[in-house]
PATI-284457 format. One line per field, with one value per residue (C-alpha): residue number from 1; x, y, z. Coordinates in Angstrom, 2 decimals. Example, Ala and Ser with C-alpha at 12.3 -4.5 7.8 and 13.67 -1.06 7.14 Angstrom:
2
i <- [1,2] $
c1 <- [12.30,13.67] $
c2 <- [-4.50,-1.06] $
c3 <- [7.80,7.14] $
***
This chain:
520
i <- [1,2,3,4,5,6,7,8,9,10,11,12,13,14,15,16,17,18,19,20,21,22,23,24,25,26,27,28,29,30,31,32,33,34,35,36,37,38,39,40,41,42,43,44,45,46,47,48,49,50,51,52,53,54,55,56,57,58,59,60,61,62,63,64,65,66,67,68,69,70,71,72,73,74,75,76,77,78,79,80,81,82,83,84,85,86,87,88,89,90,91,92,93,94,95,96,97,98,99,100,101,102,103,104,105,106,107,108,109,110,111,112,113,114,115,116,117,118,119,120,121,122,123,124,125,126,127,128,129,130,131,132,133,134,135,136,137,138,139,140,141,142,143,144,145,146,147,148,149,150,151,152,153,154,155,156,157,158,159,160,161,162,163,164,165,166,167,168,169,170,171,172,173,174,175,176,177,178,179,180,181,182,183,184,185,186,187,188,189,190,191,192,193,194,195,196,197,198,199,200,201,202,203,204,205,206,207,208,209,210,211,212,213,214,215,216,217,218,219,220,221,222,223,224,225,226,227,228,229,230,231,232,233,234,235,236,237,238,239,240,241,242,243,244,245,246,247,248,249,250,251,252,253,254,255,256,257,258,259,260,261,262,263,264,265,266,267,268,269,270,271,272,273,274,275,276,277,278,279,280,281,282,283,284,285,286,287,288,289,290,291,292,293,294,295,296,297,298,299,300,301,302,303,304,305,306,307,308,309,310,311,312,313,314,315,316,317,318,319,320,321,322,323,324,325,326,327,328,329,330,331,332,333,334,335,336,337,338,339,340,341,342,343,344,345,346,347,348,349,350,351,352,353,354,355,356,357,358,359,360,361,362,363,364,365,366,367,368,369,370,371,372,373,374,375,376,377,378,379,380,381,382,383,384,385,386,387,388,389,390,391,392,393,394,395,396,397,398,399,400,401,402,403,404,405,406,407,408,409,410,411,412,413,414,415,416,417,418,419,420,421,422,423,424,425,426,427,428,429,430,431,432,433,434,435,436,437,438,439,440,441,442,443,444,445,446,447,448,449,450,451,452,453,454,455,456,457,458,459,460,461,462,463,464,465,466,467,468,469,470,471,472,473,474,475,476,477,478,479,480,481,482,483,484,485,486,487,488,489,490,491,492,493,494,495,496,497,498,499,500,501,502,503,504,505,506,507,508,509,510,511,512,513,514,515,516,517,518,519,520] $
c1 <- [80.97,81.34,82.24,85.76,87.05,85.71,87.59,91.42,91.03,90.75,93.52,95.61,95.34,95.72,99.38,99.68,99.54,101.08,104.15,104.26,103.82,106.82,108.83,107.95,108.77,112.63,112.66,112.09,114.58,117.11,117.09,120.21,121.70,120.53,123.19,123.69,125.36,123.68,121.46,117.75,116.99,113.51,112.44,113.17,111.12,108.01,108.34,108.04,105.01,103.25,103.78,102.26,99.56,98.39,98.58,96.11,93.85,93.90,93.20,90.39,88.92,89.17,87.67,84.72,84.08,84.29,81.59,79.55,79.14,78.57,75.61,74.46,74.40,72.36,69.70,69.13,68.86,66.47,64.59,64.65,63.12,60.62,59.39,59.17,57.46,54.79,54.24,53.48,51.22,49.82,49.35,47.79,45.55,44.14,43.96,42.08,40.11,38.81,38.48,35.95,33.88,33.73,32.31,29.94,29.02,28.17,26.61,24.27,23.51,22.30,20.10,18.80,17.69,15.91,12.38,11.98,10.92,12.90,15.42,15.40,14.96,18.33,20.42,19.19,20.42,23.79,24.43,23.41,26.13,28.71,28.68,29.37,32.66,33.73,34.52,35.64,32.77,30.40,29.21,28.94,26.57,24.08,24.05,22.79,19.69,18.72,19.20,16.31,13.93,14.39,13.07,9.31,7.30,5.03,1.30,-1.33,-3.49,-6.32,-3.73,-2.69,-6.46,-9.02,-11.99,-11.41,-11.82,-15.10,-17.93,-20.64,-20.01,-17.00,-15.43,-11.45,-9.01,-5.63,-3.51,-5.93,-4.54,-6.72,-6.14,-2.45,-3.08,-4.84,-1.66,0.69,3.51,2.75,3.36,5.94,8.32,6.87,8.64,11.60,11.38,10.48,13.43,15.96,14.54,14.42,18.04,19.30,17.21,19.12,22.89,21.56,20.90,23.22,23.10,24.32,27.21,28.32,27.34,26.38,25.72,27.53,26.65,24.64,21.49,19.58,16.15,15.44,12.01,11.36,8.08,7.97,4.91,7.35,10.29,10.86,13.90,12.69,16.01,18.09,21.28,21.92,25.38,26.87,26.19,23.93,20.39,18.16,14.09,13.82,11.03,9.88,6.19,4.43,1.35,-0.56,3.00,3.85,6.72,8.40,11.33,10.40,13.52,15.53,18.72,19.54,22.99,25.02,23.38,21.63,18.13,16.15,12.73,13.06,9.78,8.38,4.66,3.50,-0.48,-2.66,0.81,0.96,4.69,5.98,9.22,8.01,10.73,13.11,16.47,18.32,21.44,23.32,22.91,19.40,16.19,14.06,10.65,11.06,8.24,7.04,3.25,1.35,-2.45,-4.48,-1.00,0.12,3.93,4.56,7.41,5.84,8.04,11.11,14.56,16.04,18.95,20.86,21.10,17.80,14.49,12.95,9.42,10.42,7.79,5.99,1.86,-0.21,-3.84,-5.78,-2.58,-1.07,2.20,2.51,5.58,3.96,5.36,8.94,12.13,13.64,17.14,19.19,17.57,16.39,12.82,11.78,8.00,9.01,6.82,4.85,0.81,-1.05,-4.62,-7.36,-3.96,-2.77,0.52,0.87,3.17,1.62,3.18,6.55,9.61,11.16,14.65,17.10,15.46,14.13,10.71,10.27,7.64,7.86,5.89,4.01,0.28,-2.27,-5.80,-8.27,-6.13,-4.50,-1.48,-1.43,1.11,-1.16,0.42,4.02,6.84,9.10,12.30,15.65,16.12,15.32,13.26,9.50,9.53,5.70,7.26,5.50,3.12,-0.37,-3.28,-6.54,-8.31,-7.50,-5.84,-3.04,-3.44,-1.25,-3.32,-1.55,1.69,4.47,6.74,9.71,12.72,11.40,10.76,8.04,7.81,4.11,6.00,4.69,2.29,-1.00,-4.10,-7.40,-9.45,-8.97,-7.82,-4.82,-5.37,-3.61,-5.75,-4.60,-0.78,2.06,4.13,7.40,9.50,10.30,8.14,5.13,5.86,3.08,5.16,4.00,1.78,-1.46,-4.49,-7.66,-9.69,-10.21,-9.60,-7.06,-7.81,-5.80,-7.67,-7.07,-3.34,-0.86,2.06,4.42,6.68,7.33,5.22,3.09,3.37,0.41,3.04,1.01,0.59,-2.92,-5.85,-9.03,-8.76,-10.41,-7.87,-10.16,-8.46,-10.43,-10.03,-6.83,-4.26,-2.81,0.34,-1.41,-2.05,1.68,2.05,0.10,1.86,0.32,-2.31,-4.39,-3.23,-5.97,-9.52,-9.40,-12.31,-12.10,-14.15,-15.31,-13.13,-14.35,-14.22,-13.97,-13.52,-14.07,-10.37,-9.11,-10.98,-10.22,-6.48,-7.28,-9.16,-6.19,-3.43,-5.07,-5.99,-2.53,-2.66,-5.83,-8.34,-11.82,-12.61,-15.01,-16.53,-18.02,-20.91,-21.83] $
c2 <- [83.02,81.79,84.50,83.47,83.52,87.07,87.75,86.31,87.56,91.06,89.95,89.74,91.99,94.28,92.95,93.12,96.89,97.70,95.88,97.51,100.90,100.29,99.39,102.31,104.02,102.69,103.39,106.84,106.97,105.30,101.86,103.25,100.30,99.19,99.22,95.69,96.35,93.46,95.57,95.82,99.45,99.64,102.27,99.89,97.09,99.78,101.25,97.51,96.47,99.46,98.51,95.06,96.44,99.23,96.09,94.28,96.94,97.37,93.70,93.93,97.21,95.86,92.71,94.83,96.72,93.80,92.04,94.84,95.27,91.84,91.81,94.87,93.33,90.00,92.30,94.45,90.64,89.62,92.64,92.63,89.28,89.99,93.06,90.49,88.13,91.00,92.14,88.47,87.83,90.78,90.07,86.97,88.12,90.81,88.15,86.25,88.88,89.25,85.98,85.73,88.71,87.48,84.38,86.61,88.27,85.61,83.57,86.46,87.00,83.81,84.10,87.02,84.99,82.38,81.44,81.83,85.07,84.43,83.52,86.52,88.85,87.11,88.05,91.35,91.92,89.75,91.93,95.33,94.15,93.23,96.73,98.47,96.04,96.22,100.23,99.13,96.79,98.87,100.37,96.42,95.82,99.23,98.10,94.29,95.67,98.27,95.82,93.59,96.63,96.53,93.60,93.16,92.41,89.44,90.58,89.61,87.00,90.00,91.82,89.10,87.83,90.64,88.47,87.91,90.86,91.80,93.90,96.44,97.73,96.19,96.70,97.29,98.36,97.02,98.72,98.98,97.46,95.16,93.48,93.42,91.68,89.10,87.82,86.23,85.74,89.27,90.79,89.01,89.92,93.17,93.04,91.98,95.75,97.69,95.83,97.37,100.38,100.79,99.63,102.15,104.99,104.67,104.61,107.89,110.07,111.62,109.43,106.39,104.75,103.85,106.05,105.12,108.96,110.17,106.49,106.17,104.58,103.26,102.59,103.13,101.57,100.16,99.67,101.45,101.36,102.10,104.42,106.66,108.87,111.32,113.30,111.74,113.49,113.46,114.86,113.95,110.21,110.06,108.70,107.58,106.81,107.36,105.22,104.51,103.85,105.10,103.44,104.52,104.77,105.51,107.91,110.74,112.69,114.29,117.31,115.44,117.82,117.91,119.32,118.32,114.95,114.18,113.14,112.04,111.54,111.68,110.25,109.12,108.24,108.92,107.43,108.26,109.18,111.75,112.94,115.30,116.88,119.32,121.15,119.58,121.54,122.35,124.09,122.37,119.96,119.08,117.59,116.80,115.63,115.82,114.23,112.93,112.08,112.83,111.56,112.42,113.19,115.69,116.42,118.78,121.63,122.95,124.96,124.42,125.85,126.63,128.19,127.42,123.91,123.40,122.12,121.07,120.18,120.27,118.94,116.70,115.95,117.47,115.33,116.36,116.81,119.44,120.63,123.10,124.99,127.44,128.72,128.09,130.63,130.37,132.34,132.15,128.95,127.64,126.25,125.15,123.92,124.49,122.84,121.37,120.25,121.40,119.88,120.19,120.34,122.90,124.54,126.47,129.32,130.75,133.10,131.99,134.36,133.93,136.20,136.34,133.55,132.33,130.58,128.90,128.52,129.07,126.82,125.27,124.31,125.17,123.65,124.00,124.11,126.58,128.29,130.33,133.02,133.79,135.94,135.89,138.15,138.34,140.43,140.92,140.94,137.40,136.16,135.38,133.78,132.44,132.94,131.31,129.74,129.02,129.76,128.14,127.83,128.05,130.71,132.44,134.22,136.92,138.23,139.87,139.37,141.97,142.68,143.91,143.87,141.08,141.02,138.62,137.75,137.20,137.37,135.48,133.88,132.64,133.60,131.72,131.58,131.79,134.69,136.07,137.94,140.52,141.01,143.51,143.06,145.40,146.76,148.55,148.16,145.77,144.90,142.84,142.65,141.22,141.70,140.13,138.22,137.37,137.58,136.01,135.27,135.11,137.85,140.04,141.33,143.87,144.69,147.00,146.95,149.14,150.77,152.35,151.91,149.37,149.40,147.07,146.32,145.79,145.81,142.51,140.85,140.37,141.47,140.25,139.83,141.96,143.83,144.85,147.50,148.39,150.07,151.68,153.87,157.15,155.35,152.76,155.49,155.76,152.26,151.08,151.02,150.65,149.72,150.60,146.95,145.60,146.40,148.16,148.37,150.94,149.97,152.53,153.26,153.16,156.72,158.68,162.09,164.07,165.51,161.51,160.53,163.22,162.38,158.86,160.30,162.49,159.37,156.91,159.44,159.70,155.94,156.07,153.72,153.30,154.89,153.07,153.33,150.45,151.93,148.36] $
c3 <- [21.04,24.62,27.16,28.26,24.50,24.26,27.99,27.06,24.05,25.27,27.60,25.14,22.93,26.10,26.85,23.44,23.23,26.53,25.17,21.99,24.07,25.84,22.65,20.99,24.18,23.98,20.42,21.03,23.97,21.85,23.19,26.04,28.56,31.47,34.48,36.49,39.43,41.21,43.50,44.05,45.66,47.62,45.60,42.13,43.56,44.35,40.71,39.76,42.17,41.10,37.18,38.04,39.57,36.86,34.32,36.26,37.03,33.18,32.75,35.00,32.99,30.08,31.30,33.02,29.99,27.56,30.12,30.34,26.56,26.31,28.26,26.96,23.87,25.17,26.40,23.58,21.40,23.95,23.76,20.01,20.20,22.66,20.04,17.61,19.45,20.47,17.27,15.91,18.60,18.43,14.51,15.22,17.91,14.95,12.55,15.39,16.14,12.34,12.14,15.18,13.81,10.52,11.91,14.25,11.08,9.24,11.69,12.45,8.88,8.54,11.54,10.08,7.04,9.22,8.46,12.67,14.09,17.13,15.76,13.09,16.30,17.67,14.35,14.34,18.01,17.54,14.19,16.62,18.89,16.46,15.00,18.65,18.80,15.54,14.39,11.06,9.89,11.72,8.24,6.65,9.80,9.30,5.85,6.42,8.88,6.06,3.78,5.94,6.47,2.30,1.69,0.38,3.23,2.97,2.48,4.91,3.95,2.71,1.06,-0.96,-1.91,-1.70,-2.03,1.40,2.70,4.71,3.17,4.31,7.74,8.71,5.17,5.92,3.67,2.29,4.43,7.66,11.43,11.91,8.59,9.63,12.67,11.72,9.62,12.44,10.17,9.09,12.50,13.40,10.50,11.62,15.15,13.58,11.62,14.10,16.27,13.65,13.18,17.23,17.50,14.97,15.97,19.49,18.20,16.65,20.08,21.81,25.15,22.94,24.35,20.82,18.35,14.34,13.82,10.47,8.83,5.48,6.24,2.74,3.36,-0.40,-1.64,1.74,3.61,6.71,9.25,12.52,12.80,15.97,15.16,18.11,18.98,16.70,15.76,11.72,11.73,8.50,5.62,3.40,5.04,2.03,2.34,-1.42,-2.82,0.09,1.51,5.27,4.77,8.25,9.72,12.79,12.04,14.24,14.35,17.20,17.88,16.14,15.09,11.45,11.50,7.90,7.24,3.62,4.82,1.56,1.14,-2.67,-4.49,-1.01,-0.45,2.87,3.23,6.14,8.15,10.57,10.96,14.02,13.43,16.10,18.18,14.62,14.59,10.71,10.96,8.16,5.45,3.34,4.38,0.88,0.53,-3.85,-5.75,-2.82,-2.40,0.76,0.76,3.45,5.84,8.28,8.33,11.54,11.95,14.50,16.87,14.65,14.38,10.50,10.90,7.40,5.49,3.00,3.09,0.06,-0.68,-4.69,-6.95,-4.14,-4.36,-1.51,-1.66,1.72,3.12,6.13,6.29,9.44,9.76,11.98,15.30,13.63,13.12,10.10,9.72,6.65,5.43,1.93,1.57,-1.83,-2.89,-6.42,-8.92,-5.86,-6.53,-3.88,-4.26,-1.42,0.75,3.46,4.34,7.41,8.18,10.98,13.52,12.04,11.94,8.32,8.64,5.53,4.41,1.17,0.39,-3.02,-4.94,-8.50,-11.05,-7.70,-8.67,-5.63,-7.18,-4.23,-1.08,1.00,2.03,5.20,6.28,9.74,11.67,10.23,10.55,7.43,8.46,7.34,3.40,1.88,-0.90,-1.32,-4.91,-6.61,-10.09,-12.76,-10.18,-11.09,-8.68,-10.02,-6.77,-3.18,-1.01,-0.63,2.60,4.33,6.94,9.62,8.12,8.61,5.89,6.41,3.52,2.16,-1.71,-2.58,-6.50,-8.01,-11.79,-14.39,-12.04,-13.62,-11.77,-12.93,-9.70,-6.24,-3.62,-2.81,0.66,2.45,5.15,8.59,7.36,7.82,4.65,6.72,3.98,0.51,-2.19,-3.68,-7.25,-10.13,-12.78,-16.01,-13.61,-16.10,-13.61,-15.64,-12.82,-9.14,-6.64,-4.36,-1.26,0.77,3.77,6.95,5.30,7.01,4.54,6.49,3.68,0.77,-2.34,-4.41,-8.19,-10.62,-13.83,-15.14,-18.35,-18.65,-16.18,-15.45,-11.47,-9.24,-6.78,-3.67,-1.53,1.46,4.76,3.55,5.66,4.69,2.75,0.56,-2.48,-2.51,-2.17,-5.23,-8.95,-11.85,-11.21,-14.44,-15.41,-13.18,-12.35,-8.99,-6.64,-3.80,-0.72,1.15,4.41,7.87,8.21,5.01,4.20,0.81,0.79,1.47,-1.44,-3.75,-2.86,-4.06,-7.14,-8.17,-7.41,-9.76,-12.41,-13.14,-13.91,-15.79,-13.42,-13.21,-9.98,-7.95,-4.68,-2.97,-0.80,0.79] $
***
């Protein structure tokens, strides 16, 4: 409606109003005469000007007010519109927007799945910088790389046809680096890898400017010669190597923080790989190694921090293999080797502090290797657990270990050969318990032993070890029970005297032992 409609009309229906005001205002004074005695006084013809003049100053108001509505009106139209015509360009930008990185995306799939290196490299970068712009495909880009590193690599030319592979001197193996170079194609799907593996290992640090931690990563059944997650943050996601092969890898996860993340190494084989987690940080989550198999590797803790979350070693395959956890502090943390083979292999506690922590290694298998406690400090209550364990050959050594409320668990373990050491260690308080333990063979050892307090218990099953106790302190007669369930040989002490050994005569007679006195 135009303007000057709206404007009369108000007019009107002002004088409209006024008049019927003044109606009712002679209705309610009775409608009474008006005189006519043909004069006009002064004051009359003021009354009157003034009467014209409120009725067009009420005009004008109600002009002003019908005019200022009006255009309040046209604004608050326009703006509406303009709102609307945001939002749909706005709309269409995002639908723009998708549209461009869905094109991005596919166009650097496709590059990825080029038959050029170069132009394989280019995908993997264009697909790198499509996940830093695009938050909410970002997990549809991690998953297309991993999907890449998935794939089975192409074998080098003596991989796929060993005839061809050199003999006597300069014999090389499947798997060796010079066989691997001599395959271009080889290496350069190779570069393409490592290019991913590169690229995602740096969204993982702390210094990224966009940052993939708290992504799932699946790297299952993958073959992996390069990956350097050194100082990568695993905050949360699921990151998944399960299956997968380090075939002379170069691997490292060099003080890298594991802080609620699911890192899985679940039935991984790790050949002629040397691993450094050194300086590695657990706080939360679960780093597990579970039926993995490690020939002739080195996995490396050294100087580690686990303070809570797990790490799990369950049921893996140690051939000529080293895992050092020495120099570490564990505090409140799980570590399982449960049902573990550990075969010509080492594991390496040394100098370690293990507080209110539990170690795990019931039904574990140690078959000619070793597993060293050198030096380590076990304080604070936690668990030591070799339950059901079998021992046929190989070491089990705790020399110059300090016990203190820790209750280590030999029960039901099955000695058949071997040594189990305890060599210049420190009993302050807890427990060493052999319960139901059946030791056939093999030997134990406690040597230069300090018992301040705790106790050890010789409640076995079946005996037929040989428990050497030698170079004794005042407490260890106190600290030995039952032990007529094993054949005990007392080794002369560095100093003796007749009333120290009539003590020890008069202890074990209680328990009915074969006293013995080693004069070598």
């Amino acid at each position: 409606m135009k303007l000057w409609k709206v404007v009369a009309g108000a007019v009107v229906i002002a004088l409209v109003a006024a008049a019927a005001i003044f109606f009712v205002g002679l209705w309610i004074a009775g409608f009474p005469r008006l005189q006519h005695d043909g004069f006009v006084r002064p004051s009359t013809l003021f009354e009157m000007a003034k009467i014209a003049l409120a009725v067009v100053a009420g005009i004008g108001g109600v002009v002003a007010l019908v005019t200022a509505y009006r255009r309040q009106q046209v604004l608050e139209a326009g703006n509406t519109l303009a709102e609307i015509a945001n939002d749909r360009a706005a709309e269409e930008s995002g639908r723009n927007a998708i549209r461009l990185r869905e094109e991005r995306f596919a166009r650097a799939s496709e590059q990825l799945g080029s038959d050029k290196p170069a132009v394989r490299l280019a995908g993997a970068y264009a697909l790198s910088a499509l996940a830093d712009d695009w938050p909410e495909g970002r997990q549809q880009c991690i998953d297309v790389l991993c999907a890449y590193v998935r794939l089975p690599h192409r074998l080098s030319e003596e991989e796929e046809k060993p005839e061809l592979r050199r003999v006597g001197p300069y014999r090389r193996s499947p798997t060796s680096r010079r066989a691997l170079i001599a395959d271009r194609e080889f290496m350069e799907d190779e570069e393409v890898r490592k290019t991913i593996m590169r690229t995602i290992s740096a969204h993982l640090r702390a210094d990224s400017p966009t940052s993939w931690c708290g992504l799932n990563f699946d790297f299952t059944g993958a073959t992996i010669r390069y990956a350097d997650f050194s100082e990568a943050v695993f905050s949360a996601g699921l990151v998944s190597f399960r299956n997968a092969t380090f075939p002379e890898a170069n691997l490292s996860f060099y003080r890298a923080k594991f802080s609620g993340a699911y890192v899985s190494f679940h039935q991984a084989k790790f050949i002629n790989t040397s691993t450094p987690f050194i300086g590695a940080s657990i706080t939360a989550g679960r780093l597990s190694f579970g039926a993995a198999v490690f020939e002739h590797s080195h996995i490396n803790f050294r100087r580690s921090s686990l303070e809570g979350g797990r790490l799990s070693f369950g049921s893996a395959t140690f051939l000529s293999s080293r895992v050092h956890l020495t120099r570490s502090r564990f505090d409140g943390t799980y570590v399982s080797f449960s049902h573990s083979k550990i075969a010509s292999g080492f594991l390496d506690f040394g100098a370690s502090e293990i507080r209110a922590s539990t170690l795990n290694f019931e039904h574990a298998r140690l078959s000619g290797g070793r597993i060293a406690f050198l030096g380590t400090a076990f304080t604070a209550q936690g668990g030591f657990k070799f339950k059901n364990a079998k021992i046929e050959s190989g070491t089990v050594s705790f020399n110059r270990t300090v016990f203190n409320g820790q209750r280590m668990s030999f029960g039901a373990v099955t000695m058949s050969g071997g040594a189990l050491l305890f060599l210049g260690s420190r009993f302050e308080s807890g427990s060493v318990s052999f319960r139901q333990a059946a030791l056939l063979a093999g030997t134990i050892e406690i040597k230069r032993c300090d018992f301040v307090g705790g106790l050890i218990n010789f409640n076995t099953r079946r005996a037929g070890s040989l428990v050497v106790l030698t170079d004794w302190s005042d407490g260890i007669p106190s600290a030995v029970h039952n032990a007529s369930r094993v054949e005990l040989v007392l080794a002369q002490p560095a100093a003796p005297h007749q009333s120290e050994l009539q003590e020890l005569q008069e202890v074990f007679d209680d328990e009915d032992v074969d006293f013995a006195l080693d004069e070598d």
